[in-house]
C-alpha positions in Angstrom: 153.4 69.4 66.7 151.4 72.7 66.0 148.7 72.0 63.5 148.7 75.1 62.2 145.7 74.6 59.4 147.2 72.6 56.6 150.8 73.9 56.7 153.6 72.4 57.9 157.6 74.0 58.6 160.0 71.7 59.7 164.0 72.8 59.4 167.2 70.9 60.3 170.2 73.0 60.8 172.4 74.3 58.4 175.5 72.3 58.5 179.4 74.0 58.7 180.6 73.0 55.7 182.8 69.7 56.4 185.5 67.8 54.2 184.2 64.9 55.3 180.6 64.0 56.1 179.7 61.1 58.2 176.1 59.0 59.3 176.0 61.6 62.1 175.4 64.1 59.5 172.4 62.0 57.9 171.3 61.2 60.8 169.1 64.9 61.9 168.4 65.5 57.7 166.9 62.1 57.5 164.9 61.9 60.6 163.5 65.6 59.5 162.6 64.3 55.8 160.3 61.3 57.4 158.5 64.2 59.6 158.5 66.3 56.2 156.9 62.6 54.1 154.8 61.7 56.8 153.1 65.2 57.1 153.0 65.7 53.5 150.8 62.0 53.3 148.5 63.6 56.2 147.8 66.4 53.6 149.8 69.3 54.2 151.5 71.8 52.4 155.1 70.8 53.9 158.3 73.3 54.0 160.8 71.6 54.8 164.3 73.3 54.8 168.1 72.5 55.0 171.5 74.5 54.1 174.7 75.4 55.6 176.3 77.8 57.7 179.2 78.9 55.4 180.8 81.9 57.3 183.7 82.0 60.1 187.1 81.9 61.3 187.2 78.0 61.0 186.1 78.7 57.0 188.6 80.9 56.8 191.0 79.0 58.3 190.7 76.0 56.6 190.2 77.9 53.4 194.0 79.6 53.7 195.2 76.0 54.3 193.6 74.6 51.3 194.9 77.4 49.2 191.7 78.3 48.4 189.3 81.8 48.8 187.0 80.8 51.4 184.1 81.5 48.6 185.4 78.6 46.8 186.1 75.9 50.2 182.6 75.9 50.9 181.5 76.1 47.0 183.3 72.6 46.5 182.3 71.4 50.1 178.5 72.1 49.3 178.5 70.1 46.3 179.6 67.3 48.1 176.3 68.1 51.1 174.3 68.5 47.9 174.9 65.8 46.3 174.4 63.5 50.3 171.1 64.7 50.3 170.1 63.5 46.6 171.5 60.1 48.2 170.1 59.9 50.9 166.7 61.1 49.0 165.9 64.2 51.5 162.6 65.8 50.0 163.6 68.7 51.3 161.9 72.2 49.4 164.6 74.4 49.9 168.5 74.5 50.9 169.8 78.1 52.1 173.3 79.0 51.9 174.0 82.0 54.0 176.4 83.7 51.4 173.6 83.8 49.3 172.8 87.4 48.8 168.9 86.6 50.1 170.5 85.5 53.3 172.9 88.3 53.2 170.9 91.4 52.7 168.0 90.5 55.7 170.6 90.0 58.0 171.8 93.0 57.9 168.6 94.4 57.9 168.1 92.5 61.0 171.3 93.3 62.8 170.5 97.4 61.8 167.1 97.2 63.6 168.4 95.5 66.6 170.8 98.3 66.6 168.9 101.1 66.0 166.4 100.1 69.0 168.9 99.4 71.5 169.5 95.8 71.8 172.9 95.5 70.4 175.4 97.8 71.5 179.3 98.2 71.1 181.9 97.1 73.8 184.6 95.6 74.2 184.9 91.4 75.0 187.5 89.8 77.0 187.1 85.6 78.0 187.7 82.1 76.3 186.9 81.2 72.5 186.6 77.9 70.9 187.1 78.5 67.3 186.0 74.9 65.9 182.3 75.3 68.1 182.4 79.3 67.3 181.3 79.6 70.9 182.5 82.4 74.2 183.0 80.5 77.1 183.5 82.0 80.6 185.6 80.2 83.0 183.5 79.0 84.8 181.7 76.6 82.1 184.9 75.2 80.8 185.7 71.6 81.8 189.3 70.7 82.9 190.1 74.7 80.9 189.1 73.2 77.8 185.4 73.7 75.5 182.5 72.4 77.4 180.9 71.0 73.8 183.8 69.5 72.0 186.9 69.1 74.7 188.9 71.0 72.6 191.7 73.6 74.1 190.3 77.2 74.2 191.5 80.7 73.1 191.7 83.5 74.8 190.6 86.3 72.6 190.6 90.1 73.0 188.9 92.5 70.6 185.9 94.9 70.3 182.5 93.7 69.7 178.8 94.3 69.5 176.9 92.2 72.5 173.1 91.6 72.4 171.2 92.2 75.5 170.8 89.0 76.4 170.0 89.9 79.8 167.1 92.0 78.9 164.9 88.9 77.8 165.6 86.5 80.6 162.7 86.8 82.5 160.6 86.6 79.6 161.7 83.9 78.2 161.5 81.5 81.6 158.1 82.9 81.5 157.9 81.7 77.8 159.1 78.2 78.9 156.5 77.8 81.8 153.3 79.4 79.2 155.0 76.5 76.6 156.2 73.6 78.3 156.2 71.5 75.2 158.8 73.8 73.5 162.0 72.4 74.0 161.8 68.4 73.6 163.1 66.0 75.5 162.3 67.5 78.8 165.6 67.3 79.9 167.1 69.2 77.9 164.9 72.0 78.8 166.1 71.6 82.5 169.4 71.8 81.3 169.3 75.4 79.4 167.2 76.7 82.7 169.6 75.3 85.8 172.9 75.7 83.5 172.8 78.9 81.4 169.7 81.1 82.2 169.4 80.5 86.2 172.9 81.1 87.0 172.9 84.5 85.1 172.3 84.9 81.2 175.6 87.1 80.3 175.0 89.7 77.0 176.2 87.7 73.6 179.2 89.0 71.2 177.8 89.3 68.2 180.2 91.0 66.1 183.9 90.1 65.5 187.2 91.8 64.0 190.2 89.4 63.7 188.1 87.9 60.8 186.8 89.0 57.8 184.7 86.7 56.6 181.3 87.2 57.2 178.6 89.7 56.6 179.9 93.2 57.8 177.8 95.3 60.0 176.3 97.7 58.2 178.1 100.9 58.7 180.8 99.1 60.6 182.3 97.3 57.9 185.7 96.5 60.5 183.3 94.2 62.2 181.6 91.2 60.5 178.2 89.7 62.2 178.8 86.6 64.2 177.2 83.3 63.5 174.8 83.6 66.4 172.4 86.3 64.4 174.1 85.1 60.9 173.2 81.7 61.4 170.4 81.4 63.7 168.5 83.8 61.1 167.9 81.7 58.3 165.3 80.0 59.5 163.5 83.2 58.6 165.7 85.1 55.9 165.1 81.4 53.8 161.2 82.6 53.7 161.8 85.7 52.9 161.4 87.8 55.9 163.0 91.1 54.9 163.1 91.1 51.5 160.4 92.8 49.0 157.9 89.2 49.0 157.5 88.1 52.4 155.0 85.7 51.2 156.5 82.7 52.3 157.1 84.4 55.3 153.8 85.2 56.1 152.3 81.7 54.9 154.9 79.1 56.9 155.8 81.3 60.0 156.3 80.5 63.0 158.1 77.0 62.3 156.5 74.2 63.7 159.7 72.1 64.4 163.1 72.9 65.0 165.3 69.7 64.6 168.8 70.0 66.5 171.5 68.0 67.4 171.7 68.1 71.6 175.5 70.4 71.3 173.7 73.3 69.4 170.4 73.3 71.8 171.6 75.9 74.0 171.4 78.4 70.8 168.1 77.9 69.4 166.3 77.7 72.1 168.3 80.7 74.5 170.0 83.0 71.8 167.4 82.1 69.1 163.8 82.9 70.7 165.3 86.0 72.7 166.5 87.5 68.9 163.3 86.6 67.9 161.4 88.7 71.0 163.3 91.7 70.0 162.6 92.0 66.9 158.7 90.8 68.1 158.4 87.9 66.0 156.5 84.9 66.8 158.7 81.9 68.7 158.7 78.4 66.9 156.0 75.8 68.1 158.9 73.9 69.3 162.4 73.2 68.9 163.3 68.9 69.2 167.2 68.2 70.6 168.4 64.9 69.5 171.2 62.8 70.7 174.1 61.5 69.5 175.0 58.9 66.9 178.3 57.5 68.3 180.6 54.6 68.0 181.7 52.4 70.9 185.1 54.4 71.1 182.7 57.9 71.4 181.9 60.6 68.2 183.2 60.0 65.0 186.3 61.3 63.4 189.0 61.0 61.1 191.6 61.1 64.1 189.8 58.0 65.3 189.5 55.6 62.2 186.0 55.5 63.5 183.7 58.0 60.5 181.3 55.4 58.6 180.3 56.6 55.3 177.0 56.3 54.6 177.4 56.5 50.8 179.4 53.2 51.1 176.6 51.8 52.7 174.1 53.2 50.6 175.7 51.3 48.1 176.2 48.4 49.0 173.5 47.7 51.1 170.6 50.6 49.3 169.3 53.3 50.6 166.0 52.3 52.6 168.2 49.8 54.4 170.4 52.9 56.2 167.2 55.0 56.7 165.6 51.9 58.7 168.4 51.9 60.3 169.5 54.9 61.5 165.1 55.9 63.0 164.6 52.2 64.1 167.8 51.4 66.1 167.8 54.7 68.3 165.0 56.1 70.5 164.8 59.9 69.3 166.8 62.3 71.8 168.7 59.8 73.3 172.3 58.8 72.3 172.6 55.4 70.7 176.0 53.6 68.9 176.5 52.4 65.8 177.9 48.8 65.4 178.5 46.7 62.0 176.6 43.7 63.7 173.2 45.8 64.8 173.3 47.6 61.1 174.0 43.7 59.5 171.3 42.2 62.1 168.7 44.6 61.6 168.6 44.2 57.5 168.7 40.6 57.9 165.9 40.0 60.7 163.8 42.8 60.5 163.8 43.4 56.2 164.8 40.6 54.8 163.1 37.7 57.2 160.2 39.3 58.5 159.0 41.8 55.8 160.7 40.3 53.2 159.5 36.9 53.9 156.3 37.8 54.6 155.7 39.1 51.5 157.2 36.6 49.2 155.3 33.4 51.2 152.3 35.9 50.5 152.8 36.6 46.8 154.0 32.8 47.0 150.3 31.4 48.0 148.2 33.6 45.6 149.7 32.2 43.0 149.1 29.2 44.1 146.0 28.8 45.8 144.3 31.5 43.7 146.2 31.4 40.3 147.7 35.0 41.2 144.4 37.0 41.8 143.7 38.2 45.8 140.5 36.7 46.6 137.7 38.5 47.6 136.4 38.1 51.4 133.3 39.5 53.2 132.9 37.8 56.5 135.8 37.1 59.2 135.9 33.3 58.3 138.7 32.4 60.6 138.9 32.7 64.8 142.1 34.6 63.9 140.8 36.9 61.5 139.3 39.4 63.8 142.3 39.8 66.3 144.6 40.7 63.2 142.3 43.3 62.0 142.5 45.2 65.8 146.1 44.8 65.4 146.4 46.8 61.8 143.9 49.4 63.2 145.8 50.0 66.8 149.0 50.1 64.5 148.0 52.8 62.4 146.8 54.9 65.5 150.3 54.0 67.6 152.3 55.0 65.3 150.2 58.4 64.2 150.7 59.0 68.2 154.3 58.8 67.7 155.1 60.1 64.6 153.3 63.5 66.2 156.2 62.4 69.2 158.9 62.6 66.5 159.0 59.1 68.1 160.5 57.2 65.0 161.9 54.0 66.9 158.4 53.3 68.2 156.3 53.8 65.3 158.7 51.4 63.6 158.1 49.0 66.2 154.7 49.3 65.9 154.4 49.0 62.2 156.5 45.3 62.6 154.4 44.1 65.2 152.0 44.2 62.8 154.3 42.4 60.4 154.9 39.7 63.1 151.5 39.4 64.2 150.7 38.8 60.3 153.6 35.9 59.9 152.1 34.6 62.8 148.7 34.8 61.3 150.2 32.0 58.8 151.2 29.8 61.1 147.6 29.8 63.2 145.9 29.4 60.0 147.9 27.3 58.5 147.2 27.6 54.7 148.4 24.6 53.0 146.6 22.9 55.1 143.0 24.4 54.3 144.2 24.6 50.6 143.8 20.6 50.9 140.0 20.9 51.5 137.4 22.1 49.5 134.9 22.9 52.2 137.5 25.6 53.5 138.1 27.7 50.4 136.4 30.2 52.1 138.3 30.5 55.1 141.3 30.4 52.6 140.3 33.2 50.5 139.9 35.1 54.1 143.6 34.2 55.0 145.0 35.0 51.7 142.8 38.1 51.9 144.2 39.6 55.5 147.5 38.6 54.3 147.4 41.2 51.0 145.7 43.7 53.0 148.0 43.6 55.9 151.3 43.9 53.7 149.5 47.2 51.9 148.6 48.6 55.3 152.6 48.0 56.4 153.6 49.3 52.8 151.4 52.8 53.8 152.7 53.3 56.9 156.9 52.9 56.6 156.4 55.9 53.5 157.5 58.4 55.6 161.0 56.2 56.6 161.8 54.2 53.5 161.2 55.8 50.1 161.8 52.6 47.8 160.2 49.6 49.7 156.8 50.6 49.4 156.3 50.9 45.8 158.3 47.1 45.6 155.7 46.0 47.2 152.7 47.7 45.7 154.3 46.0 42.2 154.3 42.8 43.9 151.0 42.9 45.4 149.2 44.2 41.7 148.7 47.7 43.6 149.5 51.6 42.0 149.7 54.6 44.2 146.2 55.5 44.1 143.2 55.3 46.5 144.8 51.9 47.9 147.7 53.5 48.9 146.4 56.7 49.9 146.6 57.1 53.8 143.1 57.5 54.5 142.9 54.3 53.1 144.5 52.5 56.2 141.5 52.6 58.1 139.5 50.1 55.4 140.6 46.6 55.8 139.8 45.5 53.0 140.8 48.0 50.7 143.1 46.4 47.7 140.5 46.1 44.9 138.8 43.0 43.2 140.7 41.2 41.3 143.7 42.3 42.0 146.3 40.4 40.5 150.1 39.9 42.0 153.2 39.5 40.2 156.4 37.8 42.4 159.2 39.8 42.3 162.7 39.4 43.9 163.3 39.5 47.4 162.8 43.1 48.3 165.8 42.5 51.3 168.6 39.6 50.2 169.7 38.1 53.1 173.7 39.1 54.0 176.3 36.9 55.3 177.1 38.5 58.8 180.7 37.6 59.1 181.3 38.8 55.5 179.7 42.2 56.0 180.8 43.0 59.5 183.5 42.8 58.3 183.6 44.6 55.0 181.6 47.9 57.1 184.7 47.8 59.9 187.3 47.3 56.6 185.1 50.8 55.1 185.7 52.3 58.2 189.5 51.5 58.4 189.2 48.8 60.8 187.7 51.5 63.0 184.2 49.8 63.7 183.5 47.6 66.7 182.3 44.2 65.6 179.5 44.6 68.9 178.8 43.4 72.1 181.2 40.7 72.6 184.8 42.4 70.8 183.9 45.0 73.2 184.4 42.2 76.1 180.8 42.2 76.6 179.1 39.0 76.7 177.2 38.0 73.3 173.9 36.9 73.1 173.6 33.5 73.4 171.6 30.8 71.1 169.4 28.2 72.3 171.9 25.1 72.8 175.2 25.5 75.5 178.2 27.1 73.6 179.7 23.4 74.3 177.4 21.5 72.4 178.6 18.9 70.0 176.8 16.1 67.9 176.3 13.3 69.3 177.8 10.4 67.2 174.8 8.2 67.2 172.4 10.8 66.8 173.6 11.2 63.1 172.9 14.9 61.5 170.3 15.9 63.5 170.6 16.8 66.7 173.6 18.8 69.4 173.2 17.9 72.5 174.8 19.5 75.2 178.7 18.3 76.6 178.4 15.2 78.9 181.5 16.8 81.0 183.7 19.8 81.8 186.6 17.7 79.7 184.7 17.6 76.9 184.5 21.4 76.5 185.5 23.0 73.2 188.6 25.8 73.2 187.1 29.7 73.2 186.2 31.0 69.7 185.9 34.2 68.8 183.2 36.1 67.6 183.7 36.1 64.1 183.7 32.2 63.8 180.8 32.5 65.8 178.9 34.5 63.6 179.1 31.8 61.1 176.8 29.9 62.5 173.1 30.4 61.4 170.3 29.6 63.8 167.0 30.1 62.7 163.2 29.5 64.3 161.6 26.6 62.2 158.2 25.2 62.8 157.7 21.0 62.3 154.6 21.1 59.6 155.4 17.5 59.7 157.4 14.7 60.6 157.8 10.8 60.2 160.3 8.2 60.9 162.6 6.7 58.2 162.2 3.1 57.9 164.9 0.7 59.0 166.3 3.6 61.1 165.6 3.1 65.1 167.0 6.7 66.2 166.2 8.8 63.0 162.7 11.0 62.2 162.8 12.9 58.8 161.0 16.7 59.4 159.7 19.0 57.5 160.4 22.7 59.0 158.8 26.0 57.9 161.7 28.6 57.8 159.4 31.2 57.2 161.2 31.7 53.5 161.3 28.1 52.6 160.4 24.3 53.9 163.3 22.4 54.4 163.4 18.6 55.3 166.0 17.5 58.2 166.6 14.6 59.5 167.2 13.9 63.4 168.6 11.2 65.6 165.7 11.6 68.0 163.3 9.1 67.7 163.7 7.3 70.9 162.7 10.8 72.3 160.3 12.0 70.5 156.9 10.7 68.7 156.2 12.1 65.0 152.8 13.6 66.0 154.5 15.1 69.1 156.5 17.0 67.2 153.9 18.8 64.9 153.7 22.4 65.7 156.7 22.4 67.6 159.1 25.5 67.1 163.0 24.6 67.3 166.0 26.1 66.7 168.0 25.0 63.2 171.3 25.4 62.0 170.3 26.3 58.7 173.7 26.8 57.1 175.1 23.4 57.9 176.4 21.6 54.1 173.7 19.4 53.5 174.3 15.1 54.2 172.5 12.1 53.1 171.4 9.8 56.0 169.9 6.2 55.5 169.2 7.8 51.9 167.7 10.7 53.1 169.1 14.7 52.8 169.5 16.6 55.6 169.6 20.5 55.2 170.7 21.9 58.4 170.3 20.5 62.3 168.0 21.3 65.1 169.2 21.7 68.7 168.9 19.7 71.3 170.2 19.5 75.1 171.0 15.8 76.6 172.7 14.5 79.5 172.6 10.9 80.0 169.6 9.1 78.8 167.4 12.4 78.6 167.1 15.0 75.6 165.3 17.7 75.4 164.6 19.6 72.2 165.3 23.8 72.5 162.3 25.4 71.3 160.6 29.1 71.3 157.9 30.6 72.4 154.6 30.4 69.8 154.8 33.8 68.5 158.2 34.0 67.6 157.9 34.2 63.9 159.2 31.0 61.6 162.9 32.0 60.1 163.2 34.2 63.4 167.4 35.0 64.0 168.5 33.4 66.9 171.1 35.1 68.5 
């Protein structure tokens, strides 16, 4: 991105008006507004704009088969966009409609001085017309005779026009593209718009047509109404006021720094758009960023296909930050990527609920109690782990500064909860409750509960750009106000939340959701429409730790599953629903001792990550208590809880066993305690 002093203009495109919007359509608007946050916390002056491209045959169309004027179609339909945005919380500073008279009366300025100086002129056009894509096709870019964007069957239109030179610019604008090889991101897509449209010949543009009337009429041609190609395309500029009598805007924010477009419009702002812009000698944008697709497993979404997912519904249910996560952590920006129920379910479960979530209530949870709610001061680094956590907050601000100027969203998230992981584990190298037992550590205690404040305020700085609620949850748990602490300069001082700073528990900032349950209500929402994921798509699942066939072995009591003796003794296939009902989770032994007058049972105690929870095992002929310590294993945590030898059991850890061996399964050290297995 352009750093242009300390202003910053970032659009989306103006969205046809739609009867019914979809997650697609959040998708580009909420990916722009955590560009529009993030530079606005960097300190500058942000203009971030939105709207909708209200003119057309489609509108008109659709208008005579509502019953409606087409003035009042997109009237009620804009509400509707309106009214998404204050959902989805989209901080953008200005929406433009372009049957607004601002819009109106520039473009026709526009379209009269690219007249008047000899770029438009009046012919006659003759070729293939998708009405739904308002695009001119010729025959040789149609697939299979139908629309090269959106496979629909093509019109062939004949009727008098205006055309743009096109032609005129081409050279100029491949020159352009080699001077700025940054302006049209991914690469790929620039490749594509040089071999595909300009290389084999750039053909003049229709810009004018008359079997509709809807539109803005050329001035002095009033037969003719100006296509969307100028109509549209121009309110990036017509929104600042180019043309009008305070150009002001115009002057302060011009050229845009980012142009954020869906991959099927790409051709247009970065072809049509910066050749308009060279005739009327205007600056170019700084760049113009071509996303992919947000699809299902059955390809887009659309009524036809019982496939659109609401993200209202979800919003509800399931609040906003929750979808925002979502929808710039689960896709790599530019690339396509599918939605599934399971990944939306999995990633609010694992990644909010167990590893922020938890991290910050264990946190909150130790204060309290090792420190009677007040974060400790520290000076020195008093444990050996203390330093390495610190290099990991201060490469994580930098990575994800690097990719947030990338428009890289999925990394920078995965950067911000590696920090968040390398902080859980942090707890488990230092182990807390058991230096809380010592007085000759309180030191080294205050350090841990220290770096364990300080980390969650530098994760709570750094996700402000992608979730708008989260952050301020956990400045009110942590005893922090948006202030100097929160401030982003401040991420570069460890040890910045102030002295005496005293924490309040709240409620978990993420519940954890039942899978089954709420696949299944998202695919209901979606009128059965949704895949379920990998493995209803005949695609293997993931698998957990223990063979599929593993069953309890009857001596071993509650405790442990090890794995089928035979191929007889293999269970019938379930499906995945009933597999999804089973809860495995990462749990580390913090201790462990045998039960008395019980041979084959130990009793441990296993750190979840949100909770210790005691279970018993049949293993003691296996394993040693003080073997055991420090050992991370796989528990079926949702298992009704049984008494054994007088002792509850809350859940069952995993085990393989074939004759007289068993082996526990465990996971790798830094695999976070209350980890998903999957």
């Amino acid at each position: 991105m352009a750093d242009k002093g300390k202003t910053f203009y970032l659009t989306t495109p103006i969205y046809y008006p739609s009867d019914k919007l979809h997650i697609g359509h959040a998708y580009t608007t909420v990916a722009g507004d955590a560009v529009a946050r993030y530079k606005r916390l960097r300190g500058y002056e942000v203009r971030y704009l939105t709207g909708t491209d209200e003119h057309g045959q489609k509108i008109e169309r659709k208008a005579q088969e509502a019953g409606k004027t087409p003035q009042q179609f997109v009237d009620d339909i804009v509400v509707g966009i309106q009214e998404l945005w204050k959902k989805l919380e989209i901080s953008n500073d200005d929406f433009i409609r372009t049957t607004e008279p601002r819009h109106k009366k520039s473009v026709e300025k526009i379209f009269a001085k690219l007249l008047e100086q000899g770029d438009i002129y009046k012919g006659s056009y003759e070729g293939w017309y998708c009405t739904p894509c308002e695009s001119f096709f010729l025959e040789r870019q149609l697939v299979d005779g139908k629309c090269p964007d959106c496979g629909r069957p093509v019109e062939w239109v004949q009727e008098e026009s205006y055309f743009f030179r096109m032609s005129k610019y081409a050279d100029r604008l491949l020159a352009f593209y080699e001077e700025n090889p940054e302006f049209i991101q991914p690469e790929s897509r620039r490749n594509e718009m040089i071999n595909n449209f300009i290389k084999p010949g750039l053909e003049d543009l229709a810009v004018s047509r008359t079997t509709f009337d809807w539109g803005i009429p050329v001035p002095g041609d009033p037969k003719h109404v100006i296509y969307v190609w100028i109509d549209a395309l121009s309110n990036y500029i017509t929104a600042l006021g180019y043309g009008s009598d305070d150009e002001s805007l115009y002057g302060k924010f011009w050229p845009a720094d980012v142009h954020l477009v869906g991959k099927e419009i790409v051709r247009f702002h970065t072809i049509y758009w910066p050749i308009m812009l060279m005739a009327l000698g205007l600056p170019l944008p700084k760049k113009v960023f071509a996303h992919g697709w947000l699809l299902m497993k059955d390809g887009k979404m659309s009524k036809s296909k019982g496939n659109v997912v609401d993200p209202v519904k979800l919003i509800d249910r399931y609040g906003l930050d929750a979808l925002r996560y979502y929808l710039l952590r689960e896709v790599p920006f530019g690339a396509d990527g599918t939605f599934t129920p399971d990944n939306f379910v999995e990633r609010i479960n694992y990644d909010l609920a167990n590893d922020l979530g938890n991290l910050l209530n264990r946190t909150v949870a130790m204060i309290e109690k090792y420190f009677d709610g007040v974060v400790p001061s520290y000076e020195a680094l008093s444990t050996e782990f203390d330093a390495d956590l610190e290099r990991t907050a201060a490469e994580t601000v930098e990575k994800v500064e690097a990719a947030m100027e990338s428009m890289e969203f999925s990394v920078a998230l995965s950067a911000v909860w590696t920090l968040v992981s390398r902080t859980n584990k942090y707890i488990d190298e230092t182990k807390p409750w058991a230096l809380a037992k010592e007085e000759a550590k309180r030191e080294e205690l205050a350090s841990v509960m220290g770096h364990l404040a300080d980390s969650l305020r530098i994760v709570s700085i750094l996700i402000q750009p992608f979730l708008t609620h989260t952050p301020k949850r956990i400045w009110a748990q942590l005893g922090l106000s948006e202030g100097a602490a929160t401030a982003w300069d401040s991420l570069r001082t460890y040890r910045g939340i102030p002295e005496g700073t005293r924490v309040a528990k709240g409620d978990p900032i993420f519940p954890r959701l039942e899978m089954a349950d709420e696949i299944a209500w998202i695919a209901e929402s979606m009128g059965g429409g949704a895949s379920a994921g990998a493995a209803a798509s005949g695609e293997p699942a993931a698998a957990g730790a223990a063979d599929a066939a593993a069953k309890p072995d009857a001596n071993a009591g509650a405790g442990v599953a090890p794995a089928a003796e035979a191929a007889a003794d293999r269970k019938e296939e379930i499906g995945i629903d009933d597999f999804a009902k089973v809860e495995l989770r990462v749990g580390q032994v913090v201790a462990c001792e045998p039960i008395p007058k019980a041979d084959k049972l130990l009793k441990l105690q296993l750190d979840l990550g949100f909770e210790t929870r005691q279970v018993v095992s049949g293993i003691a002929k296996f394993y040693k208590p003080e073997e055991l310590v420090g050992r991370k294993v796989i528990c079926v945590v949702n298992l009704k809880p049984v008494k054994l030898r007088g002792e509850w059991s809350h859940g069952m850890i995993l085990a393989a066993s074939q004759g007289d061996r068993l082996t526990l399964a465990t996971v790798p050290d830094g695999m976070p305690n209350g980890a998903i297995v999957k």
